[in-house]
Backbone atoms as SQL, in Angstrom:
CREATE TABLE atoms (id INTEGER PRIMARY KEY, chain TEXT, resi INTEGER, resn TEXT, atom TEXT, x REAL, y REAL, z REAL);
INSERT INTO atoms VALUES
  (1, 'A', 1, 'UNK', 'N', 111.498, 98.872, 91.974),
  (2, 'A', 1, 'UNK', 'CA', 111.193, 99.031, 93.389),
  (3, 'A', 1, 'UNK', 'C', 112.298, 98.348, 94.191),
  (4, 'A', 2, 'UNK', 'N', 113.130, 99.365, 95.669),
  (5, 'A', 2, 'UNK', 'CA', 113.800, 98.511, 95.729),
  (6, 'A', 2, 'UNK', 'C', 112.979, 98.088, 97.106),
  (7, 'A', 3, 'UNK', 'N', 113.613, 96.800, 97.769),
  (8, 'A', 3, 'UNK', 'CA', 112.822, 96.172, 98.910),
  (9, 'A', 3, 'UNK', 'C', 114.534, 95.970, 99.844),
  (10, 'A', 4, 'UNK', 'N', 113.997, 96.437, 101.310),
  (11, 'A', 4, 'UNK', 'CA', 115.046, 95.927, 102.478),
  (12, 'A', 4, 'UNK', 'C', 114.134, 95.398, 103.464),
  (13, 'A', 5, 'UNK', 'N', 114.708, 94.431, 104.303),
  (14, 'A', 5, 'UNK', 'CA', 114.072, 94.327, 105.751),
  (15, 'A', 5, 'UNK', 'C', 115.623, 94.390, 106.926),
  (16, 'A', 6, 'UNK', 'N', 114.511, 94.135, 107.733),
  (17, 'A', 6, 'UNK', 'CA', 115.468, 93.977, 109.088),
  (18, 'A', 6, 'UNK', 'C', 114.455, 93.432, 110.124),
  (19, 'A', 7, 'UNK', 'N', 115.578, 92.094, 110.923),
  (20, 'A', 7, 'UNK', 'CA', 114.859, 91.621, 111.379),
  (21, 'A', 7, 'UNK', 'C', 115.442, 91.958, 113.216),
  (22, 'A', 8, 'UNK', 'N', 114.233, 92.147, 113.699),
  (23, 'A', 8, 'UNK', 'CA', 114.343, 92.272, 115.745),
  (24, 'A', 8, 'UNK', 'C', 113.745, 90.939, 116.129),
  (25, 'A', 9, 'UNK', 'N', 113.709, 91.210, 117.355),
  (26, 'A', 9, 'UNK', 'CA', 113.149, 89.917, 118.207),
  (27, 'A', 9, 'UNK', 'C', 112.875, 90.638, 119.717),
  (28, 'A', 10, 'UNK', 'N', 112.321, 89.858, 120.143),
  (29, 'A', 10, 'UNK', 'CA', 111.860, 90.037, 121.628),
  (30, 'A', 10, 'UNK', 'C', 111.215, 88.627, 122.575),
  (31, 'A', 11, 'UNK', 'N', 111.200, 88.806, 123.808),
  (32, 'A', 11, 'UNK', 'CA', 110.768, 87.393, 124.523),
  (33, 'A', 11, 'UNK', 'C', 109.292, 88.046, 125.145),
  (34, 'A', 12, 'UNK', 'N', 108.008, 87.579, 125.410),
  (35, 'A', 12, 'UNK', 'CA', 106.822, 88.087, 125.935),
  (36, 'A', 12, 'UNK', 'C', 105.858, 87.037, 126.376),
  (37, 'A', 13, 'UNK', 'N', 105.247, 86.881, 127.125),
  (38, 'A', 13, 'UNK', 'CA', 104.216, 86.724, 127.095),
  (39, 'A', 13, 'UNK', 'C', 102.435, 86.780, 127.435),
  (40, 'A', 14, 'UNK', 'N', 101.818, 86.217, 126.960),
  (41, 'A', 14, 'UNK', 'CA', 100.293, 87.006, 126.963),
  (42, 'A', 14, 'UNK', 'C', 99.466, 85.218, 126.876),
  (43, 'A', 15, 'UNK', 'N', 97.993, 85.757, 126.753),
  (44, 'A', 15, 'UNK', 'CA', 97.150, 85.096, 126.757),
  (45, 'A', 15, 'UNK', 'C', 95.993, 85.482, 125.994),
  (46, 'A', 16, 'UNK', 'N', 95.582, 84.471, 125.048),
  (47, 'A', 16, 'UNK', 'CA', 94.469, 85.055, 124.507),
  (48, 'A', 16, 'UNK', 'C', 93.024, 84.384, 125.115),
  (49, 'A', 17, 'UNK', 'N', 92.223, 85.170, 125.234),
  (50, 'A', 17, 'UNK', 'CA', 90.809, 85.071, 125.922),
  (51, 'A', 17, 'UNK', 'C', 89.559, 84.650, 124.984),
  (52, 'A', 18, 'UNK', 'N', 88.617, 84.287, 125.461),
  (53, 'A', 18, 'UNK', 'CA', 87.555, 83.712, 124.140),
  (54, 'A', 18, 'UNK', 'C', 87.603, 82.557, 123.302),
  (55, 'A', 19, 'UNK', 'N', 89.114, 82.206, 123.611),
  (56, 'A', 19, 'UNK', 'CA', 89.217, 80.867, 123.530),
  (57, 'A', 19, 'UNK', 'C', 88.733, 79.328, 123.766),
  (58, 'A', 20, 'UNK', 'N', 88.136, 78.370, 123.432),
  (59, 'A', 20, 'UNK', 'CA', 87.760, 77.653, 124.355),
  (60, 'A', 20, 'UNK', 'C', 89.095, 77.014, 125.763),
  (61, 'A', 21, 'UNK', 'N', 88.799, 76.563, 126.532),
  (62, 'A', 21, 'UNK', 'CA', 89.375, 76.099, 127.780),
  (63, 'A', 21, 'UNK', 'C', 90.728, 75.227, 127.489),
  (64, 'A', 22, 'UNK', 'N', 90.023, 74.163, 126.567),
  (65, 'A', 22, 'UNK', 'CA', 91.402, 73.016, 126.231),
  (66, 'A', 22, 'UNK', 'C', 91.981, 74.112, 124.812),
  (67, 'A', 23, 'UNK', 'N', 91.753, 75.154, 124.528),
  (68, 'A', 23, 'UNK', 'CA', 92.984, 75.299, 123.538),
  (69, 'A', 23, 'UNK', 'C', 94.107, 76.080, 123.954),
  (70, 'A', 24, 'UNK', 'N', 95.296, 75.816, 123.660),
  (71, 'A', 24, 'UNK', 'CA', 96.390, 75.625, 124.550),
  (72, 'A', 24, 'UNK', 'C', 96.493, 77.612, 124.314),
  (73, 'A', 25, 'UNK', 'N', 96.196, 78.041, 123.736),
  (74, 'A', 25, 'UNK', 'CA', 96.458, 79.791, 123.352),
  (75, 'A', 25, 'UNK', 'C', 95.562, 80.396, 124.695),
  (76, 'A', 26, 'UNK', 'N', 94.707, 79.522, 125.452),
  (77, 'A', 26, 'UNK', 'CA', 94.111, 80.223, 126.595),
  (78, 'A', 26, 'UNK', 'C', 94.206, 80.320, 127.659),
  (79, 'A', 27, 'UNK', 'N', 95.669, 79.826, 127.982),
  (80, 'A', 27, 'UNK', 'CA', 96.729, 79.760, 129.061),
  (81, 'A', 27, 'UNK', 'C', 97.575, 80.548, 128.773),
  (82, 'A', 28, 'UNK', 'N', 98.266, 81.367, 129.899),
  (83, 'A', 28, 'UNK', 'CA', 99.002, 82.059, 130.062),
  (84, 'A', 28, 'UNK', 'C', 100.728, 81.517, 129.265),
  (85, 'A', 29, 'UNK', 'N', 101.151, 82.164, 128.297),
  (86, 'A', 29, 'UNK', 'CA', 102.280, 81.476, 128.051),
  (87, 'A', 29, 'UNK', 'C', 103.183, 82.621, 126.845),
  (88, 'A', 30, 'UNK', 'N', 104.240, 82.403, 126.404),
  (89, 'A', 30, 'UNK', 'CA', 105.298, 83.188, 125.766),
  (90, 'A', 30, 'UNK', 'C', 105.527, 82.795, 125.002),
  (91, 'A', 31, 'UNK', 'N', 106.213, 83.092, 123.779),
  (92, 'A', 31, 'UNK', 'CA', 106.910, 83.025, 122.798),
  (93, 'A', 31, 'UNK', 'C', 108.213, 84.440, 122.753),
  (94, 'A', 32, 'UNK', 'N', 109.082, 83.578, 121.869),
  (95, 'A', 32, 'UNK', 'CA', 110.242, 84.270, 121.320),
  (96, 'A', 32, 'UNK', 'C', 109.936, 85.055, 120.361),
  (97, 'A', 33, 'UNK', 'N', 109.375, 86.062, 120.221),
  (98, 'A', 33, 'UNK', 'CA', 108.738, 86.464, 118.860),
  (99, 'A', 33, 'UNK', 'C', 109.810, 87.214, 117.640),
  (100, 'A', 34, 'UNK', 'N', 110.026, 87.115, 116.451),
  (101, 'A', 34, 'UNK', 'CA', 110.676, 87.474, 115.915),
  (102, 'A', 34, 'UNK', 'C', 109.910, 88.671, 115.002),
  (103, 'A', 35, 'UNK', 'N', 110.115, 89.865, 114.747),
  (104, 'A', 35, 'UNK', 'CA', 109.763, 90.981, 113.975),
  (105, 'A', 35, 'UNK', 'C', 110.605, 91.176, 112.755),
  (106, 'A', 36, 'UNK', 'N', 109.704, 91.232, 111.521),
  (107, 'A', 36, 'UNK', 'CA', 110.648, 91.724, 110.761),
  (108, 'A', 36, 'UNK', 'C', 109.943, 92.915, 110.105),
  (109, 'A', 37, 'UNK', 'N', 110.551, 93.718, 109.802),
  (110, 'A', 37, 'UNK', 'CA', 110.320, 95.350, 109.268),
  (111, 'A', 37, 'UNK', 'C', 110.741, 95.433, 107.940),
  (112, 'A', 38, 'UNK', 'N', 110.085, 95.696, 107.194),
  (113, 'A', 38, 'UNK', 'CA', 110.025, 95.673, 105.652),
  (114, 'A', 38, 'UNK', 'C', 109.767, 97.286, 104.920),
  (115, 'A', 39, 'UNK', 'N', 110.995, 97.971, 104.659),
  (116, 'A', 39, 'UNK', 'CA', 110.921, 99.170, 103.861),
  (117, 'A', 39, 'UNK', 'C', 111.253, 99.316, 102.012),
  (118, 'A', 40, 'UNK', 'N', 110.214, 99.945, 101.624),
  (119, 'A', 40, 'UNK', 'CA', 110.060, 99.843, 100.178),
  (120, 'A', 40, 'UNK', 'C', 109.856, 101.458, 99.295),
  (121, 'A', 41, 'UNK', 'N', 111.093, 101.371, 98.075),
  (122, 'A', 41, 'UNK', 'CA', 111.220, 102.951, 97.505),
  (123, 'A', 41, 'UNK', 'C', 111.681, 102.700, 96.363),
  (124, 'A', 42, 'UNK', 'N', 110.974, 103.640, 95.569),
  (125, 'A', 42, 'UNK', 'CA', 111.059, 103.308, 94.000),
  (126, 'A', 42, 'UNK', 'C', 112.952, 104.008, 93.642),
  (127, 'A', 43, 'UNK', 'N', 113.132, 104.921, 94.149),
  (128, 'A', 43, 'UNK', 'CA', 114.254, 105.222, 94.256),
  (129, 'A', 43, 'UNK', 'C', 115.276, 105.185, 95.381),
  (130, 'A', 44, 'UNK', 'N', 116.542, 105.345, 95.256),
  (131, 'A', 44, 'UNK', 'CA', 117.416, 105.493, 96.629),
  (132, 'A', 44, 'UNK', 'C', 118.074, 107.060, 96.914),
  (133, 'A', 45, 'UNK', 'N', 118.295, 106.876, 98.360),
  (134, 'A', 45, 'UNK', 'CA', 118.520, 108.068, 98.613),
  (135, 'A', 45, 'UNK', 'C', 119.887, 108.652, 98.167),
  (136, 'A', 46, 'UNK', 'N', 120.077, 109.733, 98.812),
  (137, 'A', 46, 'UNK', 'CA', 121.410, 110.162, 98.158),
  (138, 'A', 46, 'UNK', 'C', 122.685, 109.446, 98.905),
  (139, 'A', 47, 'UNK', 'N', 122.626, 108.474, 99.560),
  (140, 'A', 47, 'UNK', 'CA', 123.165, 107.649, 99.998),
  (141, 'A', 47, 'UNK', 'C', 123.374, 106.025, 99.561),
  (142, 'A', 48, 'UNK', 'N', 122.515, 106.033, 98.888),
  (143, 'A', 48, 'UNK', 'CA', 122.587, 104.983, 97.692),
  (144, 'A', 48, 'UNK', 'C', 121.553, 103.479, 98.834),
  (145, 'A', 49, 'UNK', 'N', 120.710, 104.472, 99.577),
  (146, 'A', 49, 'UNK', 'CA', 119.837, 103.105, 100.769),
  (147, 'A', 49, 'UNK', 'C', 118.829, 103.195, 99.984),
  (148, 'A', 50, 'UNK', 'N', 118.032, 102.929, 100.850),
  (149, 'A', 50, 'UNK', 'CA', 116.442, 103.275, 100.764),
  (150, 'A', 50, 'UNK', 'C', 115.863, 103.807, 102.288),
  (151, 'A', 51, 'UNK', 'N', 116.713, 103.372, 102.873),
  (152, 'A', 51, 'UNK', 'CA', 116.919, 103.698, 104.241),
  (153, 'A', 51, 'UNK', 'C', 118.175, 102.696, 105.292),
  (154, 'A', 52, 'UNK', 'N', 118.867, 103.910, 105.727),
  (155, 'A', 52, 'UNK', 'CA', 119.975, 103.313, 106.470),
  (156, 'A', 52, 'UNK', 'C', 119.555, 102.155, 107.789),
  (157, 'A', 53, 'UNK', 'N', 119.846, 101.301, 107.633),
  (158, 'A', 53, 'UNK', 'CA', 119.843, 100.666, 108.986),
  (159, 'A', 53, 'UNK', 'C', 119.846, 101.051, 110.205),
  (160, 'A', 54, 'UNK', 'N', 121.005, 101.513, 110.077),
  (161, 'A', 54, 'UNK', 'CA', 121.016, 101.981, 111.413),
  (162, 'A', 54, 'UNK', 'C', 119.871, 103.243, 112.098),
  (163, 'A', 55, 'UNK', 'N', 119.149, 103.416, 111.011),
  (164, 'A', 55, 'UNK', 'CA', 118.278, 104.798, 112.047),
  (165, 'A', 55, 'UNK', 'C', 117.319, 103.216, 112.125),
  (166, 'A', 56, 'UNK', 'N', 116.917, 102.172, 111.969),
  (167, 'A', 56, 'UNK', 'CA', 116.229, 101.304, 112.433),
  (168, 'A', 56, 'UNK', 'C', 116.131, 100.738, 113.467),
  (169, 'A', 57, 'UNK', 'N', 117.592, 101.261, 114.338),
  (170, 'A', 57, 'UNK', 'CA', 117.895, 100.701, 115.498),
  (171, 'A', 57, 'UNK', 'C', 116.718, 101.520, 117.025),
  (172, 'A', 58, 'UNK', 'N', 116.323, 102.703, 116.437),
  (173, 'A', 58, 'UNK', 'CA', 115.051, 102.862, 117.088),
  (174, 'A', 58, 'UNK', 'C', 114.147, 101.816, 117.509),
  (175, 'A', 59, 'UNK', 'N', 113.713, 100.876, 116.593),
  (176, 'A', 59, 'UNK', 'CA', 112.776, 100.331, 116.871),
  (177, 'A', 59, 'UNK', 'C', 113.034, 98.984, 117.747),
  (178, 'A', 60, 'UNK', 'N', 114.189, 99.028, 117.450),
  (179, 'A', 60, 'UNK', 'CA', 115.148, 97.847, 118.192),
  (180, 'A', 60, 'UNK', 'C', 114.909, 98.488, 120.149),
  (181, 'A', 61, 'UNK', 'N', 115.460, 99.542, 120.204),
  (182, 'A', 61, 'UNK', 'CA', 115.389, 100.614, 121.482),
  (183, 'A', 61, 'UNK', 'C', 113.832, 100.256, 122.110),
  (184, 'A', 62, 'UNK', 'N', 112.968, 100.585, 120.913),
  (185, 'A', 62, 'UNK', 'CA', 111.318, 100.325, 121.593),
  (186, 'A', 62, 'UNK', 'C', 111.043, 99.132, 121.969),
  (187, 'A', 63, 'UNK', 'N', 111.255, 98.011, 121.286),
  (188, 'A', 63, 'UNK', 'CA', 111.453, 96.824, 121.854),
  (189, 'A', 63, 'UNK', 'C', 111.998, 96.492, 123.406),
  (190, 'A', 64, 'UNK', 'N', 112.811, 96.821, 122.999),
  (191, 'A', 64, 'UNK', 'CA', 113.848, 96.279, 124.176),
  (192, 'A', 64, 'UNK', 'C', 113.279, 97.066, 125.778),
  (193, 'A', 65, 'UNK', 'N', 113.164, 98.479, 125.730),
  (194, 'A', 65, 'UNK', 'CA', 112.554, 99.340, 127.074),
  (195, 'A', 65, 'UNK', 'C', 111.291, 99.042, 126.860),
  (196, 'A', 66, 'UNK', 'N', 110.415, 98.637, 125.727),
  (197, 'A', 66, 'UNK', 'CA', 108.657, 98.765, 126.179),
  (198, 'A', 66, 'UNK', 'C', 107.911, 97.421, 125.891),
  (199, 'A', 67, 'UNK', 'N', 108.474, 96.380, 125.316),
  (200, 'A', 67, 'UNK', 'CA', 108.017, 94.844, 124.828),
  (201, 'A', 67, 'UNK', 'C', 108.542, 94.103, 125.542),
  (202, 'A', 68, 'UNK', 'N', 110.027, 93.771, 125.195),
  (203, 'A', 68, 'UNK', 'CA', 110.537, 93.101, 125.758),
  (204, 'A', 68, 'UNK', 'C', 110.601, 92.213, 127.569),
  (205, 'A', 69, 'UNK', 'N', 110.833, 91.093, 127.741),
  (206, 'A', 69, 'UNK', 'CA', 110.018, 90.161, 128.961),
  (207, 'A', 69, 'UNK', 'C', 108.954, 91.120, 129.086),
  (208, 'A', 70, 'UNK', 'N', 107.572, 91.324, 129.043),
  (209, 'A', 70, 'UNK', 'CA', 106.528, 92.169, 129.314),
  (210, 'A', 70, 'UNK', 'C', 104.974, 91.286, 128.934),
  (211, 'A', 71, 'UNK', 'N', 104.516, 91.269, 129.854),
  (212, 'A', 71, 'UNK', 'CA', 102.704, 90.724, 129.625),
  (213, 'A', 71, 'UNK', 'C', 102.213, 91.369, 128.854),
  (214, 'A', 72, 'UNK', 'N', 102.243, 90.630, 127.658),
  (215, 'A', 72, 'UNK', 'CA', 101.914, 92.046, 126.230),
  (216, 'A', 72, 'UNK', 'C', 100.348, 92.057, 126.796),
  (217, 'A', 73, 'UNK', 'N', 99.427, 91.050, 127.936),
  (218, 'A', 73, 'UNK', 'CA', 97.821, 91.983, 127.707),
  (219, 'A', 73, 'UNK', 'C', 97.749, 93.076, 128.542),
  (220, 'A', 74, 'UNK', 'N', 99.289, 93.148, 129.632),
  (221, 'A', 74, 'UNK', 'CA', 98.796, 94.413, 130.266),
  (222, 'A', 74, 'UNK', 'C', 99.530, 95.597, 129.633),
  (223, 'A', 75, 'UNK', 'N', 100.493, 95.202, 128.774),
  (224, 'A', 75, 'UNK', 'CA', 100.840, 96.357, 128.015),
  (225, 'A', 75, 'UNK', 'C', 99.891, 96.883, 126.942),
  (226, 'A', 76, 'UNK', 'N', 98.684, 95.957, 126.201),
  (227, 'A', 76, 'UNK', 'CA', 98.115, 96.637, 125.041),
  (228, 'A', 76, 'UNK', 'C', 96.599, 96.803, 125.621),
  (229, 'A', 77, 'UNK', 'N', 96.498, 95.669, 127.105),
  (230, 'A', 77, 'UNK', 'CA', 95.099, 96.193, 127.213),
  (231, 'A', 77, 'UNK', 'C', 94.037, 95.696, 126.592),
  (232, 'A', 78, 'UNK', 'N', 94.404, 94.286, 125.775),
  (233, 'A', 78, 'UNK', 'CA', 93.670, 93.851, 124.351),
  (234, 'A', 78, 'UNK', 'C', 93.681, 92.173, 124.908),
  (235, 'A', 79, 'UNK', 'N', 92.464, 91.899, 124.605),
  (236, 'A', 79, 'UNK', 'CA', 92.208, 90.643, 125.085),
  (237, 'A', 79, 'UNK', 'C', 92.759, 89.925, 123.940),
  (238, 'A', 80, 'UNK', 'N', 92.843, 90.044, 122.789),
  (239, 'A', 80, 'UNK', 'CA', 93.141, 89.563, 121.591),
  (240, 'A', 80, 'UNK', 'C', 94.463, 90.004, 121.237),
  (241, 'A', 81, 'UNK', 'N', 95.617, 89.661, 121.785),
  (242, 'A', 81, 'UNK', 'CA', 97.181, 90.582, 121.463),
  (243, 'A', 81, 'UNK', 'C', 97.729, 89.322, 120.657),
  (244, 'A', 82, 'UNK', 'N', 97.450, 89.070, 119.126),
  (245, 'A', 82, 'UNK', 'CA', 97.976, 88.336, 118.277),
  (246, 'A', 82, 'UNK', 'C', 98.848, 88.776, 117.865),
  (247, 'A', 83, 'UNK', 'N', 99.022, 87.310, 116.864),
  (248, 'A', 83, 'UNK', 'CA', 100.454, 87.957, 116.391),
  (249, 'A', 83, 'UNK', 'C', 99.987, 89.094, 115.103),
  (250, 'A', 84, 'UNK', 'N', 98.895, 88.923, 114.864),
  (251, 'A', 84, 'UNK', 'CA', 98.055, 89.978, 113.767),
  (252, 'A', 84, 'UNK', 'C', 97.967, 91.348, 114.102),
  (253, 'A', 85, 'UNK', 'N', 97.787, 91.434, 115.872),
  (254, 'A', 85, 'UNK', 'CA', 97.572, 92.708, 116.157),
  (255, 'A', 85, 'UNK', 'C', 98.908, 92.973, 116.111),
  (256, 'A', 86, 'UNK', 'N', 99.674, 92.966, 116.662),
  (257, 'A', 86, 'UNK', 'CA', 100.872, 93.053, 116.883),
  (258, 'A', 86, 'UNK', 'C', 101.872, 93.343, 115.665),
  (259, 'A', 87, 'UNK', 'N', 102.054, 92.527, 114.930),
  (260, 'A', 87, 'UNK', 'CA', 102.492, 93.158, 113.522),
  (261, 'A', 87, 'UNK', 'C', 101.247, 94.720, 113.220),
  (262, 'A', 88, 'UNK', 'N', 100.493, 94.935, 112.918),
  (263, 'A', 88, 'UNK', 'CA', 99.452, 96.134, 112.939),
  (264, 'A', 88, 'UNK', 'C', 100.146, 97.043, 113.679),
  (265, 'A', 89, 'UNK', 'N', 100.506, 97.222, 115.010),
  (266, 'A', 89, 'UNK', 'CA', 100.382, 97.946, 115.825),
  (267, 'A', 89, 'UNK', 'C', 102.298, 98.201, 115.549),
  (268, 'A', 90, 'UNK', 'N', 102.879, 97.201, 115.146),
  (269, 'A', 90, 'UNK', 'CA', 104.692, 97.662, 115.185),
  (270, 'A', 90, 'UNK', 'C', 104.383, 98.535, 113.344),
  (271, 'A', 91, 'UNK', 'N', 103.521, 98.061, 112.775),
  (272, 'A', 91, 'UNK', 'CA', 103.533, 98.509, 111.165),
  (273, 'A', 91, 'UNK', 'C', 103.329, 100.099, 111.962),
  (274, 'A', 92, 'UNK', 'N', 102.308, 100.239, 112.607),
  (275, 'A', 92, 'UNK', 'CA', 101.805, 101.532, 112.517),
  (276, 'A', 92, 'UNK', 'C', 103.039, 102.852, 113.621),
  (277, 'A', 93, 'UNK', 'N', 103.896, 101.951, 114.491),
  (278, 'A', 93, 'UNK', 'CA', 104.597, 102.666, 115.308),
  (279, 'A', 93, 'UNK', 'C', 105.924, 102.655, 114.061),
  (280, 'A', 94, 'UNK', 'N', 106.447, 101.943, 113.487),
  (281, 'A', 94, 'UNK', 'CA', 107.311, 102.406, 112.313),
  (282, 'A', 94, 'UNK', 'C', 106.990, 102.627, 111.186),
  (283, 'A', 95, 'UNK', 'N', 105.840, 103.023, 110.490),
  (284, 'A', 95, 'UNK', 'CA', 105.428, 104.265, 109.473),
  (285, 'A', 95, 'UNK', 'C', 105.470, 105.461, 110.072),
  (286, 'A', 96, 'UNK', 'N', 105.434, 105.833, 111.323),
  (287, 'A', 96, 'UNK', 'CA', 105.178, 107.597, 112.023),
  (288, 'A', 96, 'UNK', 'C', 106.507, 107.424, 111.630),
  (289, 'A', 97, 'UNK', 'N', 107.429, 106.709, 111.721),
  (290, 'A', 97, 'UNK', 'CA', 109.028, 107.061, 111.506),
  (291, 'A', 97, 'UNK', 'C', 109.750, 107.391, 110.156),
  (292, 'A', 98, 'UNK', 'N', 109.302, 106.465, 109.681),
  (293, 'A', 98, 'UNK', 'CA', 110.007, 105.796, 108.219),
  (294, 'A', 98, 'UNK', 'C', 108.766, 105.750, 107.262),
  (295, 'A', 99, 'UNK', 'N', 108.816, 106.758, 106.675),
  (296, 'A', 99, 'UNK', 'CA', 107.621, 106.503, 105.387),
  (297, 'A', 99, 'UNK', 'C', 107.367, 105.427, 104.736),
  (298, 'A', 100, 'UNK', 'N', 108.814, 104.746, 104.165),
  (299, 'A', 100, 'UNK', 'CA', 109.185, 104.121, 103.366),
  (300, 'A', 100, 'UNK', 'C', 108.444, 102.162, 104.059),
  (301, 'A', 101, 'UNK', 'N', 108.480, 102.253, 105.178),
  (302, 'A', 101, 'UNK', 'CA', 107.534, 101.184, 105.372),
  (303, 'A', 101, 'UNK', 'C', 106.680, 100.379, 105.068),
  (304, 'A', 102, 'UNK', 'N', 106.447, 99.217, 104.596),
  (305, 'A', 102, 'UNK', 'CA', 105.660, 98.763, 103.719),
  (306, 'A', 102, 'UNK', 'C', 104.445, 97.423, 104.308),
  (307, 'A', 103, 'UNK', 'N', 105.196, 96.818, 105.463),
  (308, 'A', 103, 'UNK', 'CA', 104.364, 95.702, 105.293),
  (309, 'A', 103, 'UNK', 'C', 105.640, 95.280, 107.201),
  (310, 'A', 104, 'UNK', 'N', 105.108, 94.860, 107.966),
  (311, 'A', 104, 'UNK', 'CA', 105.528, 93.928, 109.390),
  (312, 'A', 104, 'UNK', 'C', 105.142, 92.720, 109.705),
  (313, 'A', 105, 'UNK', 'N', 106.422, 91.657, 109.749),
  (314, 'A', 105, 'UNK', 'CA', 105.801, 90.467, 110.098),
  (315, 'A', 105, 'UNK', 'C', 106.318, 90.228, 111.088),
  (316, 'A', 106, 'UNK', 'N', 105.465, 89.557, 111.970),
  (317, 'A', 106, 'UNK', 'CA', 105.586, 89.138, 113.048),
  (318, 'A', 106, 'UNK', 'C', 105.685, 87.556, 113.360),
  (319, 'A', 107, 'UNK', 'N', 106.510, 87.121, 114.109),
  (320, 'A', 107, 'UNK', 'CA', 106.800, 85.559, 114.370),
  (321, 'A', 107, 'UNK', 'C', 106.323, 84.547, 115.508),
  (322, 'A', 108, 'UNK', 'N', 105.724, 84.258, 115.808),
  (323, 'A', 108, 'UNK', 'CA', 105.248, 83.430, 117.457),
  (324, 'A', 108, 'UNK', 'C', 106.834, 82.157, 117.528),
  (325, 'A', 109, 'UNK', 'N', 106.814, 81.805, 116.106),
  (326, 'A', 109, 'UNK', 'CA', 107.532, 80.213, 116.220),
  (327, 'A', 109, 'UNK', 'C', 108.441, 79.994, 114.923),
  (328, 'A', 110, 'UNK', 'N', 109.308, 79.670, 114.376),
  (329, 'A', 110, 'UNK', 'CA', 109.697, 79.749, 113.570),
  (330, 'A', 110, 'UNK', 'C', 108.889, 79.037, 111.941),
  (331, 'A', 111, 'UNK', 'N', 107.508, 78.672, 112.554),
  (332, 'A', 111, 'UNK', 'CA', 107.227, 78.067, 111.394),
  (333, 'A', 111, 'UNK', 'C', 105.699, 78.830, 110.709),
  (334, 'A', 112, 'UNK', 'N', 105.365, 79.560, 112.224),
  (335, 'A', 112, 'UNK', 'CA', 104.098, 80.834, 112.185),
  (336, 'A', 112, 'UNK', 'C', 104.039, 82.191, 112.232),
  (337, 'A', 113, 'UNK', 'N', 103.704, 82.911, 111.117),
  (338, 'A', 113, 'UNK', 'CA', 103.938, 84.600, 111.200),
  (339, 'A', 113, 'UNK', 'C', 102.599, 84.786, 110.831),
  (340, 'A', 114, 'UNK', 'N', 102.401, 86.667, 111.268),
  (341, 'A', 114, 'UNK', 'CA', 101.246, 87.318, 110.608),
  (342, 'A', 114, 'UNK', 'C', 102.354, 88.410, 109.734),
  (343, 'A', 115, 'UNK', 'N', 100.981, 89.056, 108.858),
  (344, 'A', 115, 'UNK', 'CA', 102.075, 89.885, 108.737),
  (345, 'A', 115, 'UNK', 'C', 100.891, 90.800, 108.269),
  (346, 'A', 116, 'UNK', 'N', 101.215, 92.624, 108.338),
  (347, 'A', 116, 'UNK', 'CA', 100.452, 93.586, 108.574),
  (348, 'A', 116, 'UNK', 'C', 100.997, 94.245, 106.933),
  (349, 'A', 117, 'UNK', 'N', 100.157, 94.697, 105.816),
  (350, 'A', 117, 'UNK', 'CA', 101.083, 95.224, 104.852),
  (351, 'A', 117, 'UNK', 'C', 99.470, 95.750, 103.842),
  (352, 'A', 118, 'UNK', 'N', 99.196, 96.843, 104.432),
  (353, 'A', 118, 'UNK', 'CA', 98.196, 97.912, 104.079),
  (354, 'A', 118, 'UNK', 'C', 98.287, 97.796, 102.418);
C-alpha cells in the first residue's frame, strides 16, 4: 500500500456553543488550523504517483476563497464546528475528487488534531 499526504492550512474563527460559560472554547476565538490530506493505493499510476500533487492544489483553492479568515459557524451553520467536524466535512469534499483518499486531519494547535478516516 502506498501512503502520501499533503499538508494546507488556513486562519478561522468560530465558537462552540453548549459549552459551559468559563470554558474557554465558548468564546468567540481562532485558530491557525492546519489540514492534512491523506491519499492511499495499492498500486501507482502510470505516472509512477498515487496521485499527483499538484491536482491537490484544488483543495488548497477551496480553502483559501471559502475557509479561509471566515466565521466557520456562519459558514457551516453548526453550533458544534470542531475540529472533528471539520476534518469529516474536508474528508468528504476531497473523496468527490480523489478516490484515493483515505483519512483528514485536522489541526487547532500544533499539539491537537482530529482526524476523519472511515
Amino acid at each position: 500500500m502506498y501512503t502520501i499526504t499533503k499538508e494546507f492550512s488556513f486562519s478561522a474563527s468560530h465558537q462552540l456553543f453548549g459549552l459551559p460559560d468559563e470554558h474557554p472554547c465558548s468564546r468567540l476565538h481562532g485558530h491557525n488550523y492546519t489540514v492534512i490530506v491523506e491519499l492511499r493505493a495499492m498500486d501507482l499510476g502510470a505516472c509512477g504517483f498515487v496521485r499527483d500533487y499538484r491536482e491537490l492544489n484544488a483543495f488548497r483553492t477551496y480553502l483559501e476563497e471559502k475557509v479561509d479568515h471566515r466565521h466557520l459557524n456562519d459558514l457551516f451553520g453548526n453550533a458544534f464546528v470542531t475540529a472533528e467536524y471539520l476534518a469529516r466535512h474536508f474528508f468528504t469534499w476531497c473523496k468527490d475528487r480523489w478516490p484515493e483518499v483515505s483519512a483528514v486531519r485536522v489541526g487547532e494547535t500544533p499539539k491537537t488534531w482530529a482526524e476523519y478516516r472511515p
